[in-house]
MMTF fields as JSON, N, C-alpha, C and O atoms, coordinates in Angstrom:
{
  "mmtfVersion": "1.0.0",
  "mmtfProducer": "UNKNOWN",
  "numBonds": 307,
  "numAtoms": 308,
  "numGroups": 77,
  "numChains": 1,
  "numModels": 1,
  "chainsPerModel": [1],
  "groupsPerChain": [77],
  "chainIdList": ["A"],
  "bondAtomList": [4, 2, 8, 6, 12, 10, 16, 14, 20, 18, 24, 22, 28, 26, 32, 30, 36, 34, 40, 38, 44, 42, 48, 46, 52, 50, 56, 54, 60, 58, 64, 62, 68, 66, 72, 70, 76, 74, 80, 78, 84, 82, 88, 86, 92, 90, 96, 94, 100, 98, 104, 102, 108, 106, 112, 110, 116, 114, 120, 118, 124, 122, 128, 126, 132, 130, 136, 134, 140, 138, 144, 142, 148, 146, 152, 150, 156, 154, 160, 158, 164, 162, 168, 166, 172, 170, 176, 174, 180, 178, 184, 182, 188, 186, 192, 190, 196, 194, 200, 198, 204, 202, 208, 206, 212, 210, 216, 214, 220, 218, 224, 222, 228, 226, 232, 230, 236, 234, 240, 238, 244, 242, 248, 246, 252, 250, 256, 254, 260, 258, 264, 262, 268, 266, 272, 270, 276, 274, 280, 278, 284, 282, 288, 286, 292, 290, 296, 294, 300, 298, 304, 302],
  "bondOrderList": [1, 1, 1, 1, 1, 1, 1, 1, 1, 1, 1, 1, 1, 1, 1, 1, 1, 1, 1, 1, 1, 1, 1, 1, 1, 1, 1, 1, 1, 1, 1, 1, 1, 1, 1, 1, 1, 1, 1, 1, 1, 1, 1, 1, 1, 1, 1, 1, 1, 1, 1, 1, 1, 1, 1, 1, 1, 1, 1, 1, 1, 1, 1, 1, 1, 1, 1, 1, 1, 1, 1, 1, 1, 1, 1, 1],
  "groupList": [{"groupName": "UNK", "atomNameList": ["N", "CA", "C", "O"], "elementList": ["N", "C", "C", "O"], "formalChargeList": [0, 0, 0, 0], "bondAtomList": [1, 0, 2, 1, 3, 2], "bondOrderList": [1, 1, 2], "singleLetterCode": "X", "chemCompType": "L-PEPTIDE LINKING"}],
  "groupTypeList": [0, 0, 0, 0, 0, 0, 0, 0, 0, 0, 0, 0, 0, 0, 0, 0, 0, 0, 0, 0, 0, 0, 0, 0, 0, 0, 0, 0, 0, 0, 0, 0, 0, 0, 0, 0, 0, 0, 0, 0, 0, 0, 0, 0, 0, 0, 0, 0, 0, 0, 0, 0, 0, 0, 0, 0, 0, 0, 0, 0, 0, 0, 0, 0, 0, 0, 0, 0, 0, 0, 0, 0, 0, 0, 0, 0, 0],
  "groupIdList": [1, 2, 3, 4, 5, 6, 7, 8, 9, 10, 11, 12, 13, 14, 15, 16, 17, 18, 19, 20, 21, 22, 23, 24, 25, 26, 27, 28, 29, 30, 31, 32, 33, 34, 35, 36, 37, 38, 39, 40, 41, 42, 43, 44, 45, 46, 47, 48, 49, 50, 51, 52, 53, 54, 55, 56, 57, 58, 59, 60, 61, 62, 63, 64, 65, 66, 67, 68, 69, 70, 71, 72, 73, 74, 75, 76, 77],
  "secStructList": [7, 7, 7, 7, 7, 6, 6, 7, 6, 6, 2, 2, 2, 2, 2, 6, 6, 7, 7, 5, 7, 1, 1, 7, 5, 7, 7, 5, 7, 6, 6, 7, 7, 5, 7, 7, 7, 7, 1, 7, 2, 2, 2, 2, 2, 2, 2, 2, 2, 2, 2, 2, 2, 6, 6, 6, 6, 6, 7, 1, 6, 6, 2, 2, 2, 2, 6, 6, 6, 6, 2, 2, 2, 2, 2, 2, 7],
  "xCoordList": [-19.138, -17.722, -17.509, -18.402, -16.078, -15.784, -16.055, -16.096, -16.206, -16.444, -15.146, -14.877, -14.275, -13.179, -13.054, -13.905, -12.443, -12.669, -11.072, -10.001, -11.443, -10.326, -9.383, -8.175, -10.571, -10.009, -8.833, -8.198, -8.787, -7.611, -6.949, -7.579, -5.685, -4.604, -4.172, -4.082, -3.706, -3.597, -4.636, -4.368, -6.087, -7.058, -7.063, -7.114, -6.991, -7.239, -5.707, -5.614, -4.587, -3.559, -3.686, -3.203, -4.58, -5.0, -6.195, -6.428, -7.112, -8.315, -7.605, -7.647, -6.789, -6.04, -5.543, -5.535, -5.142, -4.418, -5.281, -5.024, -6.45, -7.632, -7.824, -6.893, -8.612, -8.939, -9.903, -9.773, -10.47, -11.54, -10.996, -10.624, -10.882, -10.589, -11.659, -11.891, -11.894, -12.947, -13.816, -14.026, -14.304, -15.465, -14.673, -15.306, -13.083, -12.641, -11.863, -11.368, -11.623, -10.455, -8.914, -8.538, -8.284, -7.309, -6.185, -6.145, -5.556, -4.555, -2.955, -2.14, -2.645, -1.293, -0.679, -1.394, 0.904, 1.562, 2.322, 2.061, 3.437, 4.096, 5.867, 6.78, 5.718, 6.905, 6.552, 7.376, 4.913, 4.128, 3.9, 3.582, 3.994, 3.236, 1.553, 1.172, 0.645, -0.266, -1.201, -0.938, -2.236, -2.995, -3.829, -4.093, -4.29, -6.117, -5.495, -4.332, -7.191, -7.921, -8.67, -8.017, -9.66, -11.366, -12.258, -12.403, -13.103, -14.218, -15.83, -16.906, -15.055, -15.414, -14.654, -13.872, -15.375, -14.507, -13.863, -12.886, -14.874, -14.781, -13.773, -13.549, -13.386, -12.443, -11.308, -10.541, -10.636, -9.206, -9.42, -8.407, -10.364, -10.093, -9.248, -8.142, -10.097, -9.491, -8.141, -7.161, -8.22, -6.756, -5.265, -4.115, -6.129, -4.631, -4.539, -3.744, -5.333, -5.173, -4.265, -3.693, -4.559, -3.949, -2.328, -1.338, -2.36, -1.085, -0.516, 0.003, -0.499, -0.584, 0.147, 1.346, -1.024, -0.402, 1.087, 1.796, 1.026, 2.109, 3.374, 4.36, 3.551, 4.387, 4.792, 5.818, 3.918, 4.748, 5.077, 5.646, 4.587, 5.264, 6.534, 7.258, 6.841, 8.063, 7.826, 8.661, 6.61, 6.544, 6.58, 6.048, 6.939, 7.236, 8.256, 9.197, 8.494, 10.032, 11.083, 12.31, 10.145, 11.209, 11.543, 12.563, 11.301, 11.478, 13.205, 14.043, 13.418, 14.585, 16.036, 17.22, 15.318, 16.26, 15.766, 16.534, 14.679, 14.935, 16.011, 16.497, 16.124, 16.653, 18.414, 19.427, 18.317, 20.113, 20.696, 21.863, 19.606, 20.369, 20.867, 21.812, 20.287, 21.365, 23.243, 24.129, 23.224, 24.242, 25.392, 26.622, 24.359, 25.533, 25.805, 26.745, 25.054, 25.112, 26.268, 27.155, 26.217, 27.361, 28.801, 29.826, 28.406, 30.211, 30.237, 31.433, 29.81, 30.17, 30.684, 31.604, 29.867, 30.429, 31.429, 31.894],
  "yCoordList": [5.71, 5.749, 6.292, 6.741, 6.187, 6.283, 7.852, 8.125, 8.714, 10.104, 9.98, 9.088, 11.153, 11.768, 12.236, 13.122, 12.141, 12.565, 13.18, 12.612, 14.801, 15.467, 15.675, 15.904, 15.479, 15.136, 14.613, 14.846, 13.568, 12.27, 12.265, 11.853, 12.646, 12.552, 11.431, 11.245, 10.158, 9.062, 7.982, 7.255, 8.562, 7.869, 8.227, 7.435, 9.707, 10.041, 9.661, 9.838, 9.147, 8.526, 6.977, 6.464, 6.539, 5.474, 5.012, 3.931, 6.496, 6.392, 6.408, 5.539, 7.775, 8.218, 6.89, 6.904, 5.771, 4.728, 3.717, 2.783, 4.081, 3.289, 3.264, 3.919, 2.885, 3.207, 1.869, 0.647, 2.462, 1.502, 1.509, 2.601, 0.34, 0.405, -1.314, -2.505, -0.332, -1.618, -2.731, -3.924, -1.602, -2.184, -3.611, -4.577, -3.293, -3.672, -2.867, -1.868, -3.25, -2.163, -2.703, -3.739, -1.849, -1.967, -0.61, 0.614, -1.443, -0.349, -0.04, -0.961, 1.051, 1.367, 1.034, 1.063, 0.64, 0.78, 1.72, 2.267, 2.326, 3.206, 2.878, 3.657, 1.484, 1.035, 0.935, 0.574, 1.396, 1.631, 0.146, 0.039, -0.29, -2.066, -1.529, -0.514, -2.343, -1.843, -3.53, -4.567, -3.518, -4.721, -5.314, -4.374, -5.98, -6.453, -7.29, -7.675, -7.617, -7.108, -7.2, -7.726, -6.923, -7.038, -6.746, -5.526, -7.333, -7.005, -5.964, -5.744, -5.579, -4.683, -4.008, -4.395, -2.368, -1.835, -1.911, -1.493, -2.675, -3.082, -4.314, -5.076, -4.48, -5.872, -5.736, -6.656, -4.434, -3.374, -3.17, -3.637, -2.56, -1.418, -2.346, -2.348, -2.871, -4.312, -4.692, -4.341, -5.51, -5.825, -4.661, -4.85, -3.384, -2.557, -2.027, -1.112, -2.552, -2.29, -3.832, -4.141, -4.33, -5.743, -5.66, -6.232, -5.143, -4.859, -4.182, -5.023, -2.565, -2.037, -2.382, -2.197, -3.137, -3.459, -4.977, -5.471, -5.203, -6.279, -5.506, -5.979, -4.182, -3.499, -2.96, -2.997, -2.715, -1.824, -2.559, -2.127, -3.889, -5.055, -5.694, -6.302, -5.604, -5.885, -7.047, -7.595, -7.873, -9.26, -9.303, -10.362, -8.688, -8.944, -9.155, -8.447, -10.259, -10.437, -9.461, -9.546, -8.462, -7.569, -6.764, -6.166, -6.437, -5.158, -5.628, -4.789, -6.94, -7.123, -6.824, -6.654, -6.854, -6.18, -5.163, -4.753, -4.322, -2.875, -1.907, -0.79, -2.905, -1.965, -2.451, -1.797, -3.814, -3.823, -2.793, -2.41, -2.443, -1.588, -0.721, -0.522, 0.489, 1.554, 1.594, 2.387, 0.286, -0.346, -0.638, -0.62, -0.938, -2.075, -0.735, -0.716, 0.323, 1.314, 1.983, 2.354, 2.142, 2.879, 2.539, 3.187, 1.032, 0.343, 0.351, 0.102, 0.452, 0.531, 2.055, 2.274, 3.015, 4.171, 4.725, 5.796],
  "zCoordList": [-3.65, -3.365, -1.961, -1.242, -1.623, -0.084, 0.316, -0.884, 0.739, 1.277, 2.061, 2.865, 1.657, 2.127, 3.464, 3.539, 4.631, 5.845, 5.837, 6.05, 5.448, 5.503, 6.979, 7.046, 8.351, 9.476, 10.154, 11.183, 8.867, 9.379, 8.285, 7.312, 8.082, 6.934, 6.604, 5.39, 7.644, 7.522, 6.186, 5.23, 7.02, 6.258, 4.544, 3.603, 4.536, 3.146, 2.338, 1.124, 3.121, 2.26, 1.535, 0.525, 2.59, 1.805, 1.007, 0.466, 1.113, 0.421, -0.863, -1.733, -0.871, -2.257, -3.307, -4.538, -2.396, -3.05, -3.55, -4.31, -2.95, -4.291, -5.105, -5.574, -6.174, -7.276, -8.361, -8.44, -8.778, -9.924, -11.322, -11.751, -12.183, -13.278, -14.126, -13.923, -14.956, -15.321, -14.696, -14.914, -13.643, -12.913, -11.745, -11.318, -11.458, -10.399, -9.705, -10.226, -8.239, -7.276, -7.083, -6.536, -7.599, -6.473, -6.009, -6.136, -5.554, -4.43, -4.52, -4.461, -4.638, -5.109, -3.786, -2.784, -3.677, -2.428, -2.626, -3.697, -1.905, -1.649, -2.521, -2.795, -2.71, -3.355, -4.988, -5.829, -5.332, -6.338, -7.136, -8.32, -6.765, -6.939, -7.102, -6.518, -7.957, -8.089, -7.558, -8.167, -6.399, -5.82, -6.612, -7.362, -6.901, -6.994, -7.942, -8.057, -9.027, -8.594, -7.427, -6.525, -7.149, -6.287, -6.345, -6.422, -6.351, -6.723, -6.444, -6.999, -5.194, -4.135, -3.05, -2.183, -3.553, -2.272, -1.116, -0.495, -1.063, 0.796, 0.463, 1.403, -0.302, 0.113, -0.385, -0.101, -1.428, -1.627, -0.667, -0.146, 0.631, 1.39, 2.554, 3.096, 2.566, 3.785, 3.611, 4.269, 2.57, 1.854, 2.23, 2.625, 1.822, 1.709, 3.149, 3.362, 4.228, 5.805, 6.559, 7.604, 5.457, 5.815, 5.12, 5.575, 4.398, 3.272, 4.656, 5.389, 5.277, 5.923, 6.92, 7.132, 7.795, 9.021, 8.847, 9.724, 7.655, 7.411, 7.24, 7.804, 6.428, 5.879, 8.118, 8.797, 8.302, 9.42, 10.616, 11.618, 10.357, 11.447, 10.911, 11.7, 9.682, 8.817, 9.092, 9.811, 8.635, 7.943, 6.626, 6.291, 5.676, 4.677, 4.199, 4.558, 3.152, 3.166, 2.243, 2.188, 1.506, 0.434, 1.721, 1.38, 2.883, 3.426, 3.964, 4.294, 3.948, 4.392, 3.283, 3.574, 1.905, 1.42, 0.982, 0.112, 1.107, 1.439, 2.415, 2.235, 3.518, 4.749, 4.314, 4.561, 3.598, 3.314, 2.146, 2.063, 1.272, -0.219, -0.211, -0.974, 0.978, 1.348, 1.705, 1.385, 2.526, 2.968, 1.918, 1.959, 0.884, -0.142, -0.947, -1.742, -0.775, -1.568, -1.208, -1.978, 0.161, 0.731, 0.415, 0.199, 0.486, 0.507, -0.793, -0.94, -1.882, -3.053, -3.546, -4.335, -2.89, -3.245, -2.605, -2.994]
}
């Protein structure tokens, strides 16, 4: 298994979001969606750097109504 590099906080946030379950991996997101499977570490680990860098370029398409719900929230209340 991966060795923790308490060094880098970043890293160990997404080590944390790994995980094995019946001899496959996958990866929690932050909106708690759960990935996989896979069949190897190395290819959750990849995946949720790829997840990653999609989430923080806002190519994904839920993030667009993430950023509207506050909004609709407001005018409703």
């Amino acid at each position: 298994m991966t060795q923790v590099n308490n060094s880098n906080p970043q890293a160990n946030s997404r080590t944390n979001r790994m995980f094995i379950d019946k001899g496959n991996w996958f990866f929690k997101t932050r909106e708690g969606d759960t990935v996989g499977p896979f069949q190897e570490e190395l290819e959750a680990s990849t995946q949720l750097e790829v997840y990653i860098r999609l989430v923080t370029s806002g190519l994904l398409p839920f993030q667009e109504v993430l950023r509207s719900a506050p909004v609709a929230q407001k005018k409703a209340g």
